[in-house]
N, C-alpha and C positions, 0 to 999 in steps of 0.2 A: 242813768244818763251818762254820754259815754262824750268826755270834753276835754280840750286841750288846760296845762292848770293857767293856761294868761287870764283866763276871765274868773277862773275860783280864785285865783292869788289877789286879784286886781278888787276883789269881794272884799276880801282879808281886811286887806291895805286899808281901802273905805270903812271897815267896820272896826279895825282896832283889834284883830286876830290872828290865828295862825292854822293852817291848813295843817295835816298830819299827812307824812309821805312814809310808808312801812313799806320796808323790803320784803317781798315777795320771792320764792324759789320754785310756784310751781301754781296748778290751782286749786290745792287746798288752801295752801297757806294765803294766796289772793282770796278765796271765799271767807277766810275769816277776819281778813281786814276788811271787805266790804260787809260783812254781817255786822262788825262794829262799829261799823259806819251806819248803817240803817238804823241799827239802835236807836243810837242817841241822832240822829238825822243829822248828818256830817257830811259836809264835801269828805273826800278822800284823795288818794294820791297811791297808787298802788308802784311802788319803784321797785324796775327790776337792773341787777348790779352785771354792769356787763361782764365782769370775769364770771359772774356766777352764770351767767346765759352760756357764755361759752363751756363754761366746763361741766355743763350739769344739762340744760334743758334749753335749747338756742329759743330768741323770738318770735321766728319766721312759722316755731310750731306754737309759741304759746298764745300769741297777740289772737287768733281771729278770735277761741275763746273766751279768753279775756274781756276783748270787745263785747262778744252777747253777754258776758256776766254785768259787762259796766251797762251796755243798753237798759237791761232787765231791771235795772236798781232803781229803786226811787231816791236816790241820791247821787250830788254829782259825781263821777270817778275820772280818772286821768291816769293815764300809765304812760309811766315815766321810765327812759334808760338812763341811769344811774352810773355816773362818773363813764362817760364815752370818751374813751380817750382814742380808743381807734373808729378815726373818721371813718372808713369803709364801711365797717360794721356799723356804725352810727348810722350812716346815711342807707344802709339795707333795713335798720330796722323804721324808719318815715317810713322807706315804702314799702313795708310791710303792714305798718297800720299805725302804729307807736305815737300815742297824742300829742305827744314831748318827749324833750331829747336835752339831757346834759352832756356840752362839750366840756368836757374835763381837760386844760391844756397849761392848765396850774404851774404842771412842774416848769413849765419854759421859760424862757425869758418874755416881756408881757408882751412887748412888742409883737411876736409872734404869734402868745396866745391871744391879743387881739385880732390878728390878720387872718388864724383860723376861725374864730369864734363869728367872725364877720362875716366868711362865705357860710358858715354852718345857718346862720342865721336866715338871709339870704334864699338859702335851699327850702331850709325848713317854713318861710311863707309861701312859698305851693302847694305844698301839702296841708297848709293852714295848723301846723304845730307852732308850737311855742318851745324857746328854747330856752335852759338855765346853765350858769358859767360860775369858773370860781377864779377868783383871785387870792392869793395867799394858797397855805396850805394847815388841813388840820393835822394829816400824820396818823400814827393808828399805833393803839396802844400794845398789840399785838403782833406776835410772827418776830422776821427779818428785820434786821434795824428798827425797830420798833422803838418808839419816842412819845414822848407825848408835847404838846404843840409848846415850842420856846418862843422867846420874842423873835428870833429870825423867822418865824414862817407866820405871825399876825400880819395880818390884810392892815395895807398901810391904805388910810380913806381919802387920799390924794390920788393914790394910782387906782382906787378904785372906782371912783367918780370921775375919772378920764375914761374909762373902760368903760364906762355905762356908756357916756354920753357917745362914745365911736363907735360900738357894736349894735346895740339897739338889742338888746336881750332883754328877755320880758319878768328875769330874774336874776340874783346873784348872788352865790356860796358864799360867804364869810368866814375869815377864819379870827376867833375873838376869844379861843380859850378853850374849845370843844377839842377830843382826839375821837377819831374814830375807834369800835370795839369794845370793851370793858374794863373800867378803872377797875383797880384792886380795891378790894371790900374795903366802906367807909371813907376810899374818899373821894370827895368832891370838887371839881375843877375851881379854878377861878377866873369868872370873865370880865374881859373889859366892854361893858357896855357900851362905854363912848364912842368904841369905833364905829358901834352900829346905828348910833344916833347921830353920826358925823355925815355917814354914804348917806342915812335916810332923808335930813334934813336937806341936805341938797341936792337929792334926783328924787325922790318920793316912789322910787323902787320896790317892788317885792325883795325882800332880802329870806336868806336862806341858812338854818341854822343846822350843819352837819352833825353828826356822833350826837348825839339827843339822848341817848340811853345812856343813864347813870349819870344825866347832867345836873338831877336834884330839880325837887317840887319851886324850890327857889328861884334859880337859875330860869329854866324855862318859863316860868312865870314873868322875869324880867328880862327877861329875854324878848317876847312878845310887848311889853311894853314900852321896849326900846327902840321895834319898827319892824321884828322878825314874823315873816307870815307864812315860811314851811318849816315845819321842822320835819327832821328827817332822822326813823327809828327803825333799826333792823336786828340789830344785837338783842334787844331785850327780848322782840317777841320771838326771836329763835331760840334765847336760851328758856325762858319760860315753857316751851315746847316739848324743849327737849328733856328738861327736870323732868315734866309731865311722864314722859313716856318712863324713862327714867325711873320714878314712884309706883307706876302702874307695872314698867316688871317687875321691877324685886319687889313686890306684893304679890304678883299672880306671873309668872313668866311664858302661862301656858293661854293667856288672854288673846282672846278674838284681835286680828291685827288691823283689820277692817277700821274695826270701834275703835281701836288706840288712836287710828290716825284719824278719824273725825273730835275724839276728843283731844287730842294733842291742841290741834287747830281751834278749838273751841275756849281750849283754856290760852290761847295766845292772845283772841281775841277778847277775853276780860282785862289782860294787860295792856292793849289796844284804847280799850274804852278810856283806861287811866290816863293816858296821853290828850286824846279828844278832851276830856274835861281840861284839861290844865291849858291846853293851848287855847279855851274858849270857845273853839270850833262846835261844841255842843247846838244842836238849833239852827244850825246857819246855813242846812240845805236851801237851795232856793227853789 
């Protein structure tokens, strides 16, 4: 079933859960987030990262596939452009097919990122998508200026519940202590749960919980209990992948490359599954 995520999130929300959004780079790696989804009978959220469309595999070729793969599922799917920061492309891939669309306009000043996030908004009810936004910023533990998220970039839940209630976005990033990419072995962030129980308490919002990988059994556990209904994981099931192939050369380097890459995708989707449980999402196809 191939859906925008306003009525899987808006599920969530009702039921006291969290949807699972995995970054996606092609359709292998989407077949194994939907296979883990059917498992355990799980909405899903298949995110694709818009620098990684541009630099690898644009939408305009991925989405119609996509599409028959989410039809064909007995569970709900949604594909999601992930951190759209450029409106043009954003607004190519609606109408391309794309069920949802993140305007990422974080970095600005809010004023602004309200004043795009509001036409995106706007657009995106003719095509009947749904759209997700961030306030604050998480940062990325990786690369160029790489950081991991300080008190100057936690989502203040004053300007964040002004930004709901002007834009009318059917979700919102949060930034509460997550960084995007992979902490260094062992250790584990620390979040402030209150911010998330402050925006929820007073807009009753899908809220959105980025860098997910490496966030701890913990953390995402209360995280969901404090009002978060996407969480959003791409690091782990790519490096999980990539160990796989990884272990499979240096054991056999002369290995069918066909099989490698069904099983690459296969063992991603077992670390896939581990998320769906934790988020509660287990069962909760409708």
């Amino acid at each position: 079933m191939y859906e925008s995520m306003k009525d899987m999130l808006h599920r969530a929300h009702e039921g006291g859960y969290a949807v699972m959004a995995i970054n996606a780079i092609n359709l292998e790696t989407a077949r194994g987030i939907i296979a883990a989804a059917e498992e355990l009978r799980a909405p899903i959220i298949i995110d694709l990262l818009q620098d990684q469309l541009k630099a690898y595999f644009d939408g305009d070729l991925l989405i119609a596939p996509l599409r028959r793969m989410a039809e064909a599922s007995h569970v709900p799917v949604a594909v999601n452009l992930d951190h759209g920061h450029d409106i043009a492309h954003l607004k190519r891939c609606l109408h391309e097919g794309f069920s949802s669309v993140m305007c990422d306009a974080s970095a600005l000043p809010v004023e602004e990122n309200i004043r795009i996030t509001q036409a995106v908004v706007e657009l995106a009810q003719i095509y009947g998508a749904s759209v997700e936004a961030e306030v604050g910023c998480m940062g990325c533990s990786q690369g160029a200026g790489a950081h991991f998220t300080d008190a100057a970039m936690y989502t203040d839940p004053h300007v964040a519940i002004d930004f709901i209630q002007r834009t009318g976005i059917d979700c919102l990033a949060v930034s509460y202590g997550s960084t995007h990419g992979d902490y260094p072995p062992g250790y584990v962030p620390t979040f402030q749960f209150e911010i998330v129980e402050q925006i929820k308490e007073a807009t009753g919002l899908p809220l959105v919980l980025h860098g997910g990988s490496g966030a701890g059994k913990e953390n995402i556990q209360a995280s969901v209990r404090a009002g978060i209904n996407k969480i959003n994981v791409g690091t782990d099931y790519m490096v999980t992948q990539r160990d796989h192939a990884a272990r499979t050369l240096a054991a056999n380097p002369a290995c069918d490359w066909p099989q490698l890459l069904q099983d690459c995708w296969a063992a991603g989707s077992e670390k896939i599954k581990t998320y769906i449980e934790l988020s509660g999402s287990a069962g909760k196809a409708h």
